[in-house]
VOGU-3710 file (C-alpha; in Angstrom, 3 decimals, decimal comma):
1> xxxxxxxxxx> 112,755/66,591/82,308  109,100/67,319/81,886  107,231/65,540/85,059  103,921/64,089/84,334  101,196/63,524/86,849  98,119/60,705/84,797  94,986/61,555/86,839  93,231/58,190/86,109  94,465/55,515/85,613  92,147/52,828/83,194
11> xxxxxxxxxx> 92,388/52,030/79,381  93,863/54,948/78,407  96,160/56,420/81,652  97,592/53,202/81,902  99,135/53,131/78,198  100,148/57,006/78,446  101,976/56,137/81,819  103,813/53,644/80,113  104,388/56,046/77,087  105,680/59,215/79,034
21> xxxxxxxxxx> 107,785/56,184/80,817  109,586/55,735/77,638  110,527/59,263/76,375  113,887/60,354/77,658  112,887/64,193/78,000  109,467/63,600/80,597  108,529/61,013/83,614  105,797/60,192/85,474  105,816/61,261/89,008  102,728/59,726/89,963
31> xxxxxxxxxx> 99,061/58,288/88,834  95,693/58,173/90,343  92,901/56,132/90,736  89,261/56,194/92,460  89,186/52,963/93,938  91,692/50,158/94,665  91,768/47,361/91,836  94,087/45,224/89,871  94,975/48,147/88,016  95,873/50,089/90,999
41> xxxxxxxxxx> 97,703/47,085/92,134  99,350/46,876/88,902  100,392/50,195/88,827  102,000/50,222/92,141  104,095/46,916/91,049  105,251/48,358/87,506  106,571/51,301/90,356  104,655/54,255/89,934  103,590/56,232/92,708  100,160/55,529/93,430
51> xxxxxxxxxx> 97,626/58,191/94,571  93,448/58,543/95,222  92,129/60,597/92,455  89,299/61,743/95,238  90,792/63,190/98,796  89,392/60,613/101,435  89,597/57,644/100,086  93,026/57,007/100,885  92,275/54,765/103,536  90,491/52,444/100,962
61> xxxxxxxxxx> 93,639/51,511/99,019  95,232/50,897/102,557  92,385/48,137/103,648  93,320/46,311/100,212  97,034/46,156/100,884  97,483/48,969/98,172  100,547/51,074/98,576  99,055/54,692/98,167  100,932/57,991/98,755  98,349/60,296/99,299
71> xxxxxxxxxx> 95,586/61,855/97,424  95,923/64,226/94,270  96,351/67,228/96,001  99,467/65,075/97,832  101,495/65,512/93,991  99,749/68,059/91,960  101,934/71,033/93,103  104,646/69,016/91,845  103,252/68,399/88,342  104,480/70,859/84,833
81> xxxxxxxxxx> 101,332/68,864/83,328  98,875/66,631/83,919  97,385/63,943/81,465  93,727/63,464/82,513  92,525/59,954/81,451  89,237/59,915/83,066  85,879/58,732/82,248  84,286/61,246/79,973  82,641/64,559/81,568  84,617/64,292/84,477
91> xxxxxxxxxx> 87,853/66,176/82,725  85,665/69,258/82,479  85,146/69,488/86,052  88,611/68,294/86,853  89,332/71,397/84,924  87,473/73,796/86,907  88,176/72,456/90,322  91,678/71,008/90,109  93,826/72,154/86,939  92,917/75,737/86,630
101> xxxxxxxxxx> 92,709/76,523/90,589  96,220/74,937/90,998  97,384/76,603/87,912  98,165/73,323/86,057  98,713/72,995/82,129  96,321/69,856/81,342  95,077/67,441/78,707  92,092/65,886/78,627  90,686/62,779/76,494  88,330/63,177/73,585
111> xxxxxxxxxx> 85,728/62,549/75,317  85,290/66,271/76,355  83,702/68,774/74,873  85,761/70,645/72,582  84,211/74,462/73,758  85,647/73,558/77,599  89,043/73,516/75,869  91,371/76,442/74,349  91,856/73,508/71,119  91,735/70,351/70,435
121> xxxxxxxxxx> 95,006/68,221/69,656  96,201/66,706/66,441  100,547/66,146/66,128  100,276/66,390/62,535  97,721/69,266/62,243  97,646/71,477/65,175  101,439/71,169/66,920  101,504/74,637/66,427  98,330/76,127/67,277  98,373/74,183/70,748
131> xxxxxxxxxx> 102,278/75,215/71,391  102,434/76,521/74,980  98,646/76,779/75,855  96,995/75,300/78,795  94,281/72,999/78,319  94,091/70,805/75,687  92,094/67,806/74,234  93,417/65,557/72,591  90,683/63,882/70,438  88,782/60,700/70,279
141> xxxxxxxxxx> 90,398/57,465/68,636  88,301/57,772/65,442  89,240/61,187/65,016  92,477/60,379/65,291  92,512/57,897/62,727  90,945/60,356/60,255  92,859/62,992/60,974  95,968/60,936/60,187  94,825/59,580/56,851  93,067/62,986/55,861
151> xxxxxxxxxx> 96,279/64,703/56,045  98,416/62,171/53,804  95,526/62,045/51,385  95,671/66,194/51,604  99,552/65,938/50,997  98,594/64,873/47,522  95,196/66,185/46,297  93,276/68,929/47,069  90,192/67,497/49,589  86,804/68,783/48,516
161> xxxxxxxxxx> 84,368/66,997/50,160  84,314/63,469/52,149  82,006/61,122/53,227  83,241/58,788/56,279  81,469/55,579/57,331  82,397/54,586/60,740  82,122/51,063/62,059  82,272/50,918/65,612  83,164/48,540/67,888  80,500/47,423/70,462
171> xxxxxxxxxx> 82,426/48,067/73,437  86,383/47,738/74,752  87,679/44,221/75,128  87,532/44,434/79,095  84,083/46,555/79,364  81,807/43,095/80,393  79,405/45,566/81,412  78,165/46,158/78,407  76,872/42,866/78,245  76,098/40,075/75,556
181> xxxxxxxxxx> 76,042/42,043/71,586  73,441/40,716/69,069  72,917/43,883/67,132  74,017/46,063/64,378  72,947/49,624/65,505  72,837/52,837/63,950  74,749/55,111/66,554  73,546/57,904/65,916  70,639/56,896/63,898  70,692/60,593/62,489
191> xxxxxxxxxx> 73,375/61,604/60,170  75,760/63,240/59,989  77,372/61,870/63,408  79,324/64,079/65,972  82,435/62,389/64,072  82,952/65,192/60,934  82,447/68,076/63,276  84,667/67,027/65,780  87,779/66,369/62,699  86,363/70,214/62,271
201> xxxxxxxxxx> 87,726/71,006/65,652  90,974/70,039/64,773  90,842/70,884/61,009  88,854/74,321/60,586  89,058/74,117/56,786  87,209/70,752/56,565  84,530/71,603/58,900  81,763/71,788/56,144  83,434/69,444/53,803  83,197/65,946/55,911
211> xxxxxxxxxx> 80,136/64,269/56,515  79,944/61,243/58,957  77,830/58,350/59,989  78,537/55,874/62,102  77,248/52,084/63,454  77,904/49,962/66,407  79,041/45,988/65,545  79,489/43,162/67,603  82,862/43,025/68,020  85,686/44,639/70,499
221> xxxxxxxxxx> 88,971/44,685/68,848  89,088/47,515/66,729  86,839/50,388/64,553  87,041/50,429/61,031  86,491/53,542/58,457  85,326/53,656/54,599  86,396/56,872/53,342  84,970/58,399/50,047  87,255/61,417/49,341  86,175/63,819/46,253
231> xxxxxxxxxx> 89,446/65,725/45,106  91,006/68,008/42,567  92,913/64,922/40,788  95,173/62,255/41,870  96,020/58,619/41,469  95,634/55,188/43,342  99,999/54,948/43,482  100,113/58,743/44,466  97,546/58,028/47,618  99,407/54,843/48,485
241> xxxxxxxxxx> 102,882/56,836/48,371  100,913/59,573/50,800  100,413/57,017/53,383  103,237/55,281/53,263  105,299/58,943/53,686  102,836/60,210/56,419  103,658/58,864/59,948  101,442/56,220/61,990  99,688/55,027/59,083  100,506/52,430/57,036
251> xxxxxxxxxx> 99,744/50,068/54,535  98,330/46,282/54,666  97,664/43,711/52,770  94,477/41,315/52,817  96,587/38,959/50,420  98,831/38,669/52,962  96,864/37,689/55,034  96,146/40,494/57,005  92,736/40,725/55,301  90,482/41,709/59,009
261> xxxxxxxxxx> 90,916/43,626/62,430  91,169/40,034/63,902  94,361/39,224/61,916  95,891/42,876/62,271  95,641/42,255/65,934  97,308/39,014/65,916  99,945/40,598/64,113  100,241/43,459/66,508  100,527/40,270/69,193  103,102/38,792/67,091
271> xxxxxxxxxx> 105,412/41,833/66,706  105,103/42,048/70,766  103,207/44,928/71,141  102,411/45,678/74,856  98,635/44,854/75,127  98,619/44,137/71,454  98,566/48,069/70,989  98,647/49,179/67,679  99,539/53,161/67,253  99,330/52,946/63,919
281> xxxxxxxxxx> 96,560/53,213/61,631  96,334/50,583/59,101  94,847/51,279/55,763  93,628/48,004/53,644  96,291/48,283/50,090  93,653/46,801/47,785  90,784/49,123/49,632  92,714/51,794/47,475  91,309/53,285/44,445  90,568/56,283/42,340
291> xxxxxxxxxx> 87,521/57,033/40,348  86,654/60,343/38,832  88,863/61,752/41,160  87,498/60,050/44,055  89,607/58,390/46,875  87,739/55,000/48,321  89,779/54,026/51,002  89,151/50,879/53,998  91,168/51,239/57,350  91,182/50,252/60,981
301> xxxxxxxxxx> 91,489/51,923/64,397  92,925/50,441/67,209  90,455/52,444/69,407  92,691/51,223/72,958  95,570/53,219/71,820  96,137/55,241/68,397  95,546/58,164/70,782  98,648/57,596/73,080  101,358/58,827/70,775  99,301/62,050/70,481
311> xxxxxxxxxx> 99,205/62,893/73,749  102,874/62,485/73,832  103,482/64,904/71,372  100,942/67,131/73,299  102,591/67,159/76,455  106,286/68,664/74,333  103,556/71,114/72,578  102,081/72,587/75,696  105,422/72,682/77,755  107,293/74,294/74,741
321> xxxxxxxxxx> 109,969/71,458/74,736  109,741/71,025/70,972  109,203/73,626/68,200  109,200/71,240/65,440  105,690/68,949/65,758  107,787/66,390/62,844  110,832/66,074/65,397  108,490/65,358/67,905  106,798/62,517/66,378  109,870/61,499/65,220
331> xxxxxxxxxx> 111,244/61,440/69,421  107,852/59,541/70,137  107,946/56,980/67,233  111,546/56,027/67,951  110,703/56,147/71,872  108,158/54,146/71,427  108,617/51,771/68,305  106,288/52,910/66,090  106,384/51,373/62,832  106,936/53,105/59,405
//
């Protein structure tokens, strides 16, 4: 039983925790937070150990009524790996100063630098190359999504070149912050985005052959990708076939009714998904087609939590507890009830 330790628990901790919860080979011996709110309140009533993320603090969980254990360094002996879910840039120093000078196996969220890491996560495309290491990223939601469709479409055809349009959403459906959105912006206005290069980091082979931009829309629910694939030959049934036999993608129809991220979420509500998560990435059936050779291709990212699954898979990479990254996804999907 592989014990867990989720150093941060927000958007992302908070759905792994309850992912690692479900697998029958791996628990979760504790989680951590900066500062006591709902969440740490919320984490303390679904019963996992609560600790402070930051040694001193402990005392401000306490003045809230907050049952707290301790502080990181209370649990982190006890850890084979820890999931780090925190805001982005702090992983890489919780690398440094925590998970390397406790000797700790770690993953860290894509919003780290990949050159702070030893690789950077993918079930379906680098299982193996992360098997047994020590730190780890497993990358951003959008990558994720790409990665996922790139491979079925690569199970098929030969890729040789793609060009990715990424729609992003303004901000995450609890991130007020951000404030009112009135704007369609270009983010970054230069192209080609950080998006292609980072699919590189995963996929060395299509480092020079994807080119991404990428714009910010006034929504929150999810992200949504136009793919334009040039290959060496295939057909509109073949691609459709590739998704449907890849896992955590799958196929929707806007006749159906299922024709907008506002509709796939309702149906992620409907089939009782915890926080209407949807692992899976859904590609638009009609947004299908072949010319000259060339895939065009609509889907949507669920930007909360197509990344979870991954870092399940991760965890049974880096602590050798699978060989097999296709009987892994197959112990997460079933865990979890992921559809295909």
């Amino acid at each position: 039983m592989a014990k867990v330790l989720i150093n941060g628990y927000g958007s992302i901790g908070k759905r792994v925790a309850d992912a690692v919860s479900m697998q029958k080979d791996m628990e979760v011996i504790g989680v951590t937070k900066t500062r006591p709110n709902f969440e740490a309140d919320m984490a303390v009533q679904k019963g996992y150990d609560l600790y402070s993320a930051v040694e001193g603090r402990e005392s401000l969980f306490e003045e809230k009524g907050i049952d707290i254990q301790g502080n990181i360094f209370d649990i982190i002996e006890e850890a084979d790996i820890v999931v780090d879910c925190a805001p982005g840039g702090i992983g890489k120093d919780n690398i440094e100063n925590i998970y390397k000078k406790y000797n700790k196996k770690a993953i860290v969220q894509g919003g780290e630098k990949a050159p702070f890491v030893e690789d950077s996560f993918n079930s379906l495309w680098s299982y193996d190359r992360c098997y047994g290491k020590n730190i780890i990223r497993a990358v951003s939601c959008n990558t994720t999504g790409l990665c996922r469709t790139l491979y079925a479409i690569n199970s098929t055809t030969d890729i040789l070149k793609a060009r990715i349009v990424l729609i992003r959403r303004g901000a995450d459906p609890n991130d007020a912050k951000r404030g009112p959105i009135n704007a369609i912006v270009p983010n970054p206005p230069t192209i080609p985005s950080h998006h292609g290069p980072d699919v590189g980091t995963v996929i060395p082979e299509f480092k020079d052959k994807i080119i991404t931009s990428a714009i910010i829309v006034p929504t929150t629910l999810m992200h949504m990708h136009s793919l334009m694939v040039e290959t060496t030959g295939t057909t509109k049934d073949d691609v459709i076939d590739a998704i449907e036999k890849t896992p955590r993608i799958f196929t929707v129809s806007a006749e159906n009714g299922l024709d907008s991220t506002a509709t796939i979420i309702e149906y992620a509500r409907d089939i009782g998904r915890p926080r209407y998560d949807l692992w899976e990435i859904p590609v638009w059936e009609e947004s299908v087609n072949v010319v000259d050779n060339e895939i065009f291709l609509m889907q949507a990212v669920h930007q909360e939590s197509d990344v979870i699954p991954e870092n399940i898979d991760c965890i049974r990479s880096m602590l050798k507890m699978e060989e097999d990254n296709i009987k892994s996804i197959e112990m997460t999907n079933k865990a979890m009830g992921i559809l295909k």
